[in-house]
FIMARDREN-284394 format. One record per atom (N, C-alpha, C): x, y, z; atom name. Coordinates in Angstrom, 2 decimals. Layout:
residues N
<node><east>X</east><north>Y</north><up>Z</up><atom>CA</atom></node>
...
END
This chain:
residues 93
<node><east>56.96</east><north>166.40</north><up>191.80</up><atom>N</atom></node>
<node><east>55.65</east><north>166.17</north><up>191.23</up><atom>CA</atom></node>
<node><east>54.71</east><north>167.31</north><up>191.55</up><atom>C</atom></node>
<node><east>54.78</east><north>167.53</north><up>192.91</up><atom>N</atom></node>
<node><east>53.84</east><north>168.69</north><up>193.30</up><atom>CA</atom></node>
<node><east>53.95</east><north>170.17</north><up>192.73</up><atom>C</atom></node>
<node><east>55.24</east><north>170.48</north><up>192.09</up><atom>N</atom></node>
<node><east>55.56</east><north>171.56</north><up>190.97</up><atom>CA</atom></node>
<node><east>54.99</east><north>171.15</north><up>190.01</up><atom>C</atom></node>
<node><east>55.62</east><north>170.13</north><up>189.38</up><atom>N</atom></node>
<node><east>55.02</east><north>169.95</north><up>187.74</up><atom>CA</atom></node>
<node><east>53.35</east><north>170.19</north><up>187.89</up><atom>C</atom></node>
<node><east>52.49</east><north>169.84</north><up>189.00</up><atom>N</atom></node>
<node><east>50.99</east><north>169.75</north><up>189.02</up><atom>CA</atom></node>
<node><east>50.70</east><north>171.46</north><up>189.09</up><atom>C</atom></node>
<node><east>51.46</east><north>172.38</north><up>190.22</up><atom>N</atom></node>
<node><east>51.49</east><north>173.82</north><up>189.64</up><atom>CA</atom></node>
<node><east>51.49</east><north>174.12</north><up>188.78</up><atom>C</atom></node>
<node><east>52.70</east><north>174.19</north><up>187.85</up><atom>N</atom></node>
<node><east>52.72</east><north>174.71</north><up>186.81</up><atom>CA</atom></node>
<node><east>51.53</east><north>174.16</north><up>185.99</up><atom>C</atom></node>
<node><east>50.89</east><north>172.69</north><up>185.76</up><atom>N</atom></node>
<node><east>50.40</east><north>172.34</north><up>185.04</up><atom>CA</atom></node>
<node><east>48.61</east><north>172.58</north><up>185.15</up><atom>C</atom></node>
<node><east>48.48</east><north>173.39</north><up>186.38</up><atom>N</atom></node>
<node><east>47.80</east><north>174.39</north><up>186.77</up><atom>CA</atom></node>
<node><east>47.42</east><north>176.05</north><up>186.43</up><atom>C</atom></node>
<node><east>48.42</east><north>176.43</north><up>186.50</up><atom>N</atom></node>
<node><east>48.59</east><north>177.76</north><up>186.29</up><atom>CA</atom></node>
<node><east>49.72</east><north>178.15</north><up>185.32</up><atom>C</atom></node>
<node><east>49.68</east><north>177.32</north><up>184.41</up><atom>N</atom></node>
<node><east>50.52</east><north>177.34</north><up>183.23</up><atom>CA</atom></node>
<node><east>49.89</east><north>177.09</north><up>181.73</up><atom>C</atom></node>
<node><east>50.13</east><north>177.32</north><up>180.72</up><atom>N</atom></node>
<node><east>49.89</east><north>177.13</north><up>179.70</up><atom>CA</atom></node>
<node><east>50.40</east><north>176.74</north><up>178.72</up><atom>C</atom></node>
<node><east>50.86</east><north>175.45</north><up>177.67</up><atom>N</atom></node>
<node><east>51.60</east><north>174.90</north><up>176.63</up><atom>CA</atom></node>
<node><east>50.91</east><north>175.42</north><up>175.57</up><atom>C</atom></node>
<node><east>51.14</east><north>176.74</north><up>175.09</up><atom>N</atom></node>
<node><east>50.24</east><north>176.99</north><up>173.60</up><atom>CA</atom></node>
<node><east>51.24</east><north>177.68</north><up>172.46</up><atom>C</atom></node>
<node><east>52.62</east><north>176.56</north><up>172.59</up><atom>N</atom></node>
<node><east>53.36</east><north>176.81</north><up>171.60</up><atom>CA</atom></node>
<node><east>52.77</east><north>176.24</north><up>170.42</up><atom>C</atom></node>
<node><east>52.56</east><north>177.06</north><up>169.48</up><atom>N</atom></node>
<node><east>52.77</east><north>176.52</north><up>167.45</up><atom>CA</atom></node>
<node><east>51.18</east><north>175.91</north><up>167.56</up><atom>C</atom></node>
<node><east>51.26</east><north>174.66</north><up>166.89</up><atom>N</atom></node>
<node><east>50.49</east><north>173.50</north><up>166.77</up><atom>CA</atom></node>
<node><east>49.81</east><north>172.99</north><up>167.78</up><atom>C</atom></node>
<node><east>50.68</east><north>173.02</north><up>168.83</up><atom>N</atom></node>
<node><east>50.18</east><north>172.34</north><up>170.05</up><atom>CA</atom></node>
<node><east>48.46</east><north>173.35</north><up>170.63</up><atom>C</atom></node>
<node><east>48.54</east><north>174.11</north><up>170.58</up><atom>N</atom></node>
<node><east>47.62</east><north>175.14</north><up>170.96</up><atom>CA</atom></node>
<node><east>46.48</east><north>175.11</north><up>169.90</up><atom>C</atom></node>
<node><east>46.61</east><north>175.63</north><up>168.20</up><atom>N</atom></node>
<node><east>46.14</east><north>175.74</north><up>167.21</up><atom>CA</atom></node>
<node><east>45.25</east><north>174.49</north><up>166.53</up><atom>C</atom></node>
<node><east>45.98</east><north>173.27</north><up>166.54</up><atom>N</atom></node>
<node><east>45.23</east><north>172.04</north><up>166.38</up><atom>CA</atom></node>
<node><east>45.15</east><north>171.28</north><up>167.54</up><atom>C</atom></node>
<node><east>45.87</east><north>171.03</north><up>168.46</up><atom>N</atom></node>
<node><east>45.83</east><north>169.41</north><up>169.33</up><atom>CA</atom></node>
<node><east>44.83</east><north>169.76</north><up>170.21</up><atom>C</atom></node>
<node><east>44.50</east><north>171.19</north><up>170.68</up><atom>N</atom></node>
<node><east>44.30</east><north>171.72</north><up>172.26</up><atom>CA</atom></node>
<node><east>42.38</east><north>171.55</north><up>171.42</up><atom>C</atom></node>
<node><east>41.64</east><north>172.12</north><up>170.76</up><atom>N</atom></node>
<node><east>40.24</east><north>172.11</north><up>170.20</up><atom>CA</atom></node>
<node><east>40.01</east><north>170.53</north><up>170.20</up><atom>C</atom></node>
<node><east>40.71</east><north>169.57</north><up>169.43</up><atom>N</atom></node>
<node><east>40.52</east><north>168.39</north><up>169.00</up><atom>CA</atom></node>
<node><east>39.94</east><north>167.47</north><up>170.26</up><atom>C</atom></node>
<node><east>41.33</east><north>168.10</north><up>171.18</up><atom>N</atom></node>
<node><east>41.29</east><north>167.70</north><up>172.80</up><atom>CA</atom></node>
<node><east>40.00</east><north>167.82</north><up>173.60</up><atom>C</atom></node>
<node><east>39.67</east><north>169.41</north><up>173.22</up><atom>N</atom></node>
<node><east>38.58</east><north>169.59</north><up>174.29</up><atom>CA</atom></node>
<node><east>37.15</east><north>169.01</north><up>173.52</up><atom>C</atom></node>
<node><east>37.48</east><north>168.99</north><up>171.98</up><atom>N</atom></node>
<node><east>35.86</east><north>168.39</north><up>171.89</up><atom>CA</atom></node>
<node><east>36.01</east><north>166.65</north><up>171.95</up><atom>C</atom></node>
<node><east>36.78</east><north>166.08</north><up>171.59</up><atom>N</atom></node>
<node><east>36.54</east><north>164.63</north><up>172.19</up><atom>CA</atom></node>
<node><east>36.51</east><north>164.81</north><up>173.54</up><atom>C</atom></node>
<node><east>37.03</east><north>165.14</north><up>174.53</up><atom>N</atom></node>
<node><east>36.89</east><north>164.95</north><up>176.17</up><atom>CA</atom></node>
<node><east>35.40</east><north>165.51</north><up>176.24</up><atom>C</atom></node>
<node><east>34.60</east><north>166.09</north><up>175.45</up><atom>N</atom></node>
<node><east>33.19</east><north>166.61</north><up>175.50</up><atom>CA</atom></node>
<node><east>32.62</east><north>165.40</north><up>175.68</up><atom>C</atom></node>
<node><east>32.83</east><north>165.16</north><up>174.18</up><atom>N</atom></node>
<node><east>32.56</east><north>163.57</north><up>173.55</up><atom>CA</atom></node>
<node><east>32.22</east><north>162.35</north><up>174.60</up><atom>C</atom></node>
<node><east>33.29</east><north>162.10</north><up>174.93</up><atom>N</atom></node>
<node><east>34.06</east><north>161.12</north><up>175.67</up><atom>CA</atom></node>
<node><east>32.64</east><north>161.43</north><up>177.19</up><atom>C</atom></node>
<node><east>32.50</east><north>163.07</north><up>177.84</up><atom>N</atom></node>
<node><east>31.68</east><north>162.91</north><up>179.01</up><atom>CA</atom></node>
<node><east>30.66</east><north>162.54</north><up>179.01</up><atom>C</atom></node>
<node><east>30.15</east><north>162.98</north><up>177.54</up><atom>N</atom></node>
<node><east>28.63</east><north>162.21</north><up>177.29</up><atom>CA</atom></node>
<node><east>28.44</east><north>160.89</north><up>176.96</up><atom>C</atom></node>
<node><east>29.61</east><north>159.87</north><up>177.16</up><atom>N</atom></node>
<node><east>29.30</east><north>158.76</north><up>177.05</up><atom>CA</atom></node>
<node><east>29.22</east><north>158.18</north><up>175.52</up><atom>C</atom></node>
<node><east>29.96</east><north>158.84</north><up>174.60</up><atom>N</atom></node>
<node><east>29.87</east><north>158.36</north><up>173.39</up><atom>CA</atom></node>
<node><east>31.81</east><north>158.32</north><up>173.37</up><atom>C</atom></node>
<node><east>31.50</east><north>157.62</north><up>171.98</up><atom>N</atom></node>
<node><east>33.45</east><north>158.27</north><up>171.92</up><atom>CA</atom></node>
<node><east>33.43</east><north>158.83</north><up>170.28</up><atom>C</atom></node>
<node><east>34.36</east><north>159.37</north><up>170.26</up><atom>N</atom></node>
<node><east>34.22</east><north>160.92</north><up>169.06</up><atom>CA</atom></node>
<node><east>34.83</east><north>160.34</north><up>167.85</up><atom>C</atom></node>
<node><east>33.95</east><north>159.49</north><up>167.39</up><atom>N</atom></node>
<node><east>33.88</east><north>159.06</north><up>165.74</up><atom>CA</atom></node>
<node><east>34.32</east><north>160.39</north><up>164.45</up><atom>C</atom></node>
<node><east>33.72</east><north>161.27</north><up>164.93</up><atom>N</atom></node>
<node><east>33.83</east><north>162.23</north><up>164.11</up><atom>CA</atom></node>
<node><east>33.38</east><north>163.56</north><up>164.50</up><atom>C</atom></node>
<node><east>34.42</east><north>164.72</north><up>163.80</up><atom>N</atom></node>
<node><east>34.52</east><north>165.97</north><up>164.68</up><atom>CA</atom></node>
<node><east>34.05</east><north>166.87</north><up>163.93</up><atom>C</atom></node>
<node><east>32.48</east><north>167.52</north><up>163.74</up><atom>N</atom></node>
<node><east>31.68</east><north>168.39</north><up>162.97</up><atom>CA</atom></node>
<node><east>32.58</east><north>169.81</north><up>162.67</up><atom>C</atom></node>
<node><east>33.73</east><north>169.90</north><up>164.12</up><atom>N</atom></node>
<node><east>33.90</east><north>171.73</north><up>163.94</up><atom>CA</atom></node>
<node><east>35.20</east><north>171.63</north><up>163.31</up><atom>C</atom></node>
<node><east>35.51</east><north>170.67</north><up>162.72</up><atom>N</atom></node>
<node><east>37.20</east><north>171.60</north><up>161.84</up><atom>CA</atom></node>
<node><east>36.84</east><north>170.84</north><up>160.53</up><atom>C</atom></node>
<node><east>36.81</east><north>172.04</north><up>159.83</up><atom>N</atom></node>
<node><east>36.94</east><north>171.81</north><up>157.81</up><atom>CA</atom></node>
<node><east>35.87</east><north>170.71</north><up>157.61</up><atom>C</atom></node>
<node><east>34.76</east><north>171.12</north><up>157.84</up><atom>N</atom></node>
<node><east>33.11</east><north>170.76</north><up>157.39</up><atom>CA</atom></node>
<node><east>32.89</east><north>168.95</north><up>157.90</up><atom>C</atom></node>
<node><east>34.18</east><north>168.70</north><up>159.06</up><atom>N</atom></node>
<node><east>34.46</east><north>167.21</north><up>159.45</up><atom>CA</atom></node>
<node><east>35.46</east><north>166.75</north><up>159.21</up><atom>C</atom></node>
<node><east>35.78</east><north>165.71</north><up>160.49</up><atom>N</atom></node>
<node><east>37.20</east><north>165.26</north><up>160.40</up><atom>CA</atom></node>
<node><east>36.88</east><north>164.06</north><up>161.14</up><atom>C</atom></node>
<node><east>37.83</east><north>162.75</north><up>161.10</up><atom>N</atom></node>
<node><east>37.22</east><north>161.73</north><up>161.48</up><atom>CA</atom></node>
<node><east>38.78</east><north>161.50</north><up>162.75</up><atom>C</atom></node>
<node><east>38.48</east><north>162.54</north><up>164.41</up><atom>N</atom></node>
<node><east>39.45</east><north>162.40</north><up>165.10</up><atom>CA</atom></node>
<node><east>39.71</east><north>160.77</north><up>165.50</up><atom>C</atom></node>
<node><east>38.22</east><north>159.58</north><up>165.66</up><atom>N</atom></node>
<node><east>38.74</east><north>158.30</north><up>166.00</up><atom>CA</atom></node>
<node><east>39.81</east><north>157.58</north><up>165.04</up><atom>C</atom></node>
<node><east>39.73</east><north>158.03</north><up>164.02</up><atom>N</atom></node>
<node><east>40.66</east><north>157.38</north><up>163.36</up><atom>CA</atom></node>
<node><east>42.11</east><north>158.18</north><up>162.59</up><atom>C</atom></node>
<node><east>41.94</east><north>159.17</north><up>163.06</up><atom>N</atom></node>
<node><east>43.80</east><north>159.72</north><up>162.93</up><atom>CA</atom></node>
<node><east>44.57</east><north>159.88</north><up>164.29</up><atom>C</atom></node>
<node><east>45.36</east><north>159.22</north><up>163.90</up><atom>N</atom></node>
<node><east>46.71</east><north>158.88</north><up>164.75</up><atom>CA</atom></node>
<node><east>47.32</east><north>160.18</north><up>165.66</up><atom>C</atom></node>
<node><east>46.89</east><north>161.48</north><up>164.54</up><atom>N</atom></node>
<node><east>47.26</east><north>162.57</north><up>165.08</up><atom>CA</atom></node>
<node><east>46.89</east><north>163.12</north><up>166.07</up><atom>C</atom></node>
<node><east>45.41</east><north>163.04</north><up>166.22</up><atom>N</atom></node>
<node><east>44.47</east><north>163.38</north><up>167.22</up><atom>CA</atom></node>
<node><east>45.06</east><north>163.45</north><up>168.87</up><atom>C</atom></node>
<node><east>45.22</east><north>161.80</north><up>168.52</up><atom>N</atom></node>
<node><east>45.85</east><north>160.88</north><up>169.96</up><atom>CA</atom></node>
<node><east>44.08</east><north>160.69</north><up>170.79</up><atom>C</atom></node>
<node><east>43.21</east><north>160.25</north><up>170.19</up><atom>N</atom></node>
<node><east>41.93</east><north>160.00</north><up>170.66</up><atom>CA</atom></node>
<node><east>41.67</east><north>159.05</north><up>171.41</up><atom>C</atom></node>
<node><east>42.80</east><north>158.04</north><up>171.38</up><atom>N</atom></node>
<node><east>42.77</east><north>156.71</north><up>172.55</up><atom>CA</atom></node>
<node><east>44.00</east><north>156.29</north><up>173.01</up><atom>C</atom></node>
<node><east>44.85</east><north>157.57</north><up>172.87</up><atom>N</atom></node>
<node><east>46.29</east><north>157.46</north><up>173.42</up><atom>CA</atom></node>
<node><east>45.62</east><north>157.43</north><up>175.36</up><atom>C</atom></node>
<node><east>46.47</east><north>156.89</north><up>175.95</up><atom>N</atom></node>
<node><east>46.18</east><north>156.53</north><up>177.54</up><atom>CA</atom></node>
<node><east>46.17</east><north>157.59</north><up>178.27</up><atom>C</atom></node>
<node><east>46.51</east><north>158.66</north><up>177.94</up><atom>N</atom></node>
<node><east>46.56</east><north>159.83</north><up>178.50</up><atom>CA</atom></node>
<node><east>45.04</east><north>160.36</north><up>177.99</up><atom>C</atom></node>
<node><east>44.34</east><north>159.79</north><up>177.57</up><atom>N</atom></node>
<node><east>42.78</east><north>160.45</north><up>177.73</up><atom>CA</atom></node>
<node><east>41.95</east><north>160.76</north><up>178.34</up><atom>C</atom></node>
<node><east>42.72</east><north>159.43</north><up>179.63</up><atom>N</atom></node>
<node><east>41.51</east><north>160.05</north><up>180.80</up><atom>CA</atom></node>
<node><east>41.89</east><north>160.69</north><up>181.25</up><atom>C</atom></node>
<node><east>42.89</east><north>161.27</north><up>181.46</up><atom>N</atom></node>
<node><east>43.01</east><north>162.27</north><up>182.16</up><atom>CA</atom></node>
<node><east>42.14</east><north>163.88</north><up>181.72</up><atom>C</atom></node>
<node><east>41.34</east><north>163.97</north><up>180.60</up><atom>N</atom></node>
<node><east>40.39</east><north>165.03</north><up>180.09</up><atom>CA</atom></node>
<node><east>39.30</east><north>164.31</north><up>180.69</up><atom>C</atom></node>
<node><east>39.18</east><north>163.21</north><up>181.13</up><atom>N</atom></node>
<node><east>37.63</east><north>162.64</north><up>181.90</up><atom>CA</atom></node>
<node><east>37.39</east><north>163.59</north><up>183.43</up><atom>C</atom></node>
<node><east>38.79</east><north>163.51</north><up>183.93</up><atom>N</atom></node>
<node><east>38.75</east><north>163.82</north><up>185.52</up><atom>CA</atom></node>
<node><east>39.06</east><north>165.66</north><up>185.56</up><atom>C</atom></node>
<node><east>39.87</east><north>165.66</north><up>184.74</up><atom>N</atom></node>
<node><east>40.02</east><north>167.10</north><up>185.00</up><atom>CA</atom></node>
<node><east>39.81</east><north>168.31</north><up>184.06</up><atom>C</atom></node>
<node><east>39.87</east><north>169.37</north><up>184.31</up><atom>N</atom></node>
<node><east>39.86</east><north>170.45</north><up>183.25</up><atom>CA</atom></node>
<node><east>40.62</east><north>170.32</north><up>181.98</up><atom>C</atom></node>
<node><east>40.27</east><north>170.82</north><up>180.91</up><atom>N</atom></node>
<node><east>41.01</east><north>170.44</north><up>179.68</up><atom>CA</atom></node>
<node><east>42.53</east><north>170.85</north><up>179.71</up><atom>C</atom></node>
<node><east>42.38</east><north>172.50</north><up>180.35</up><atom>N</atom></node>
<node><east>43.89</east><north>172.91</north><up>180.26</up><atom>CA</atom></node>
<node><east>45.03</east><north>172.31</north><up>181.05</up><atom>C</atom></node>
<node><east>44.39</east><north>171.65</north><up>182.17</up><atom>N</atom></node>
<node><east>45.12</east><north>171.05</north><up>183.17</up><atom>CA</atom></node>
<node><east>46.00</east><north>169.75</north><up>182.65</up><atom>C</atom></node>
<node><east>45.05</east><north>168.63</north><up>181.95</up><atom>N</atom></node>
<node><east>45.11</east><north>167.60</north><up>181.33</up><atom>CA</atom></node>
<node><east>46.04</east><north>167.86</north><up>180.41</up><atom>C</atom></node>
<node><east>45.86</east><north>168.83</north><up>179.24</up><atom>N</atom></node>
<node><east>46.67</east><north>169.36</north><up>178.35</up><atom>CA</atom></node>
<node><east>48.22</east><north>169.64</north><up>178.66</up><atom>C</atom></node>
<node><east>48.19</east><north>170.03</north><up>179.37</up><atom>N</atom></node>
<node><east>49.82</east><north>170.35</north><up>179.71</up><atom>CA</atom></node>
<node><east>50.45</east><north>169.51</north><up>181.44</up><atom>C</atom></node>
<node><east>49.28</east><north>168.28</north><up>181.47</up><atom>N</atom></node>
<node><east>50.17</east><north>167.16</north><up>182.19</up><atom>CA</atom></node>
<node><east>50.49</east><north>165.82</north><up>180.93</up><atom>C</atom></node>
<node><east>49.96</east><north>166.13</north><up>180.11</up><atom>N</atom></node>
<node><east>50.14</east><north>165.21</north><up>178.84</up><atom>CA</atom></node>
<node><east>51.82</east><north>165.78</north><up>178.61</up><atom>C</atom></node>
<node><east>52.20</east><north>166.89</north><up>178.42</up><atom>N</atom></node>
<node><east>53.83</east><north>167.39</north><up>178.23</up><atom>CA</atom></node>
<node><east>54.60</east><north>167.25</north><up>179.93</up><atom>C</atom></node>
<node><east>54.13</east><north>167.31</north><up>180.73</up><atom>N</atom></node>
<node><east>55.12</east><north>167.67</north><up>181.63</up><atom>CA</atom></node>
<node><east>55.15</east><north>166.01</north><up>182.14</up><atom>C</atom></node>
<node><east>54.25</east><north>165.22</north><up>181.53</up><atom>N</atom></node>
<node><east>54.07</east><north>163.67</north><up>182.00</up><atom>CA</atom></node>
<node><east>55.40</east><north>162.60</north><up>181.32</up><atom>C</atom></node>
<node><east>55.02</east><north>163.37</north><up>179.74</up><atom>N</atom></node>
<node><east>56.12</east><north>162.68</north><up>178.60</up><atom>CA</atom></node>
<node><east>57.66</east><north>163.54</north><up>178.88</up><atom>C</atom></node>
<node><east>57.51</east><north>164.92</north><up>179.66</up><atom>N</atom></node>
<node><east>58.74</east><north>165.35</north><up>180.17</up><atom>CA</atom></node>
<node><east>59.42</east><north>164.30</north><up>181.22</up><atom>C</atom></node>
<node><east>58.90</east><north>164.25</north><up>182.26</up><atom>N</atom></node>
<node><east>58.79</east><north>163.24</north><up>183.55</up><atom>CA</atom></node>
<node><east>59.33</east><north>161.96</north><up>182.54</up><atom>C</atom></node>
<node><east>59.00</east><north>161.33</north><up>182.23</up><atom>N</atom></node>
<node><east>59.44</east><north>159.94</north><up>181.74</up><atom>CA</atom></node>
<node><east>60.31</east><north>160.12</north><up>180.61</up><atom>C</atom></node>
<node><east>60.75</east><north>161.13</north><up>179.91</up><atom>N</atom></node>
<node><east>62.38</east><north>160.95</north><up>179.66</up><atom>CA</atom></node>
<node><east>63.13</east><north>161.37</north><up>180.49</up><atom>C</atom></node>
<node><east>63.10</east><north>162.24</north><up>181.55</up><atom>N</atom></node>
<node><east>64.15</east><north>162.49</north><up>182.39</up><atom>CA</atom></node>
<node><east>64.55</east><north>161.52</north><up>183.39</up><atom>C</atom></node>
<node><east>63.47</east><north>160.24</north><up>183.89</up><atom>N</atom></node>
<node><east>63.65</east><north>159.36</north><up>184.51</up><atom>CA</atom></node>
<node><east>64.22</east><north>157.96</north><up>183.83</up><atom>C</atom></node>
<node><east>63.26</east><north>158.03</north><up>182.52</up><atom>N</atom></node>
<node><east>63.70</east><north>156.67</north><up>181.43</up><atom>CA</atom></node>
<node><east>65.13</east><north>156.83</north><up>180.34</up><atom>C</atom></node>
<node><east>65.64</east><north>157.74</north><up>180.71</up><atom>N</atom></node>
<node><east>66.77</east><north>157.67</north><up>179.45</up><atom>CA</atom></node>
<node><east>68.02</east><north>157.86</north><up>180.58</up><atom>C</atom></node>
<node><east>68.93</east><north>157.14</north><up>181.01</up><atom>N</atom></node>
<node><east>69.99</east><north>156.44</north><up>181.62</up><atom>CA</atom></node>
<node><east>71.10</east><north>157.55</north><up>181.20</up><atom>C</atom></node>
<node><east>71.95</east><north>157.71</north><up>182.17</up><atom>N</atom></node>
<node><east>72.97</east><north>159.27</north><up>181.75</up><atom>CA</atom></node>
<node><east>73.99</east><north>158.74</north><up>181.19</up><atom>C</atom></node>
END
């Protein structure tokens, strides 16, 4: 665990998509989210986008708070090394 929190420190997941769309979406709802509102709708991509209600976003996936407590990039790439962690433990050899 105390590796995966390194790397997920001083590491960066900004393959493809993951970087280009998920990582902006991320940091402006966790904006959202500090000021005590939750992010109905996202002014900065393509003149508005409505992140509470696409699936894609992941805007109330459980892994959200974790952008409450910590830095975005940190959060960002314990969201992969978290869903790494639980198939290597949850899928039976």
């Amino acid at each position: 665990m105390a590796v995966s929190i390194f790397v997920a420190y001083f590491g960066f997941f900004f393959y493809r998509a993951n970087f280009s769309t998920h990582y902006p979406v991320k940091v402006i709802s966790s904006r959202v989210f500090r000021a005590g509102a939750i992010p109905y709708w996202n002014f900065y991509d393509a003149g508005g986008q409505p992140p509470a209600g696409n699936p894609h976003t992941l805007t109330f996936y459980p892994e959200a708070f974790l952008y409450l407590v910590l830095p975005p990039p940190v959060a960002f790439n314990l969201h992969f090394i978290c869903h790494l962690m639980a198939v290597w433990f949850g899928v039976p050899a």
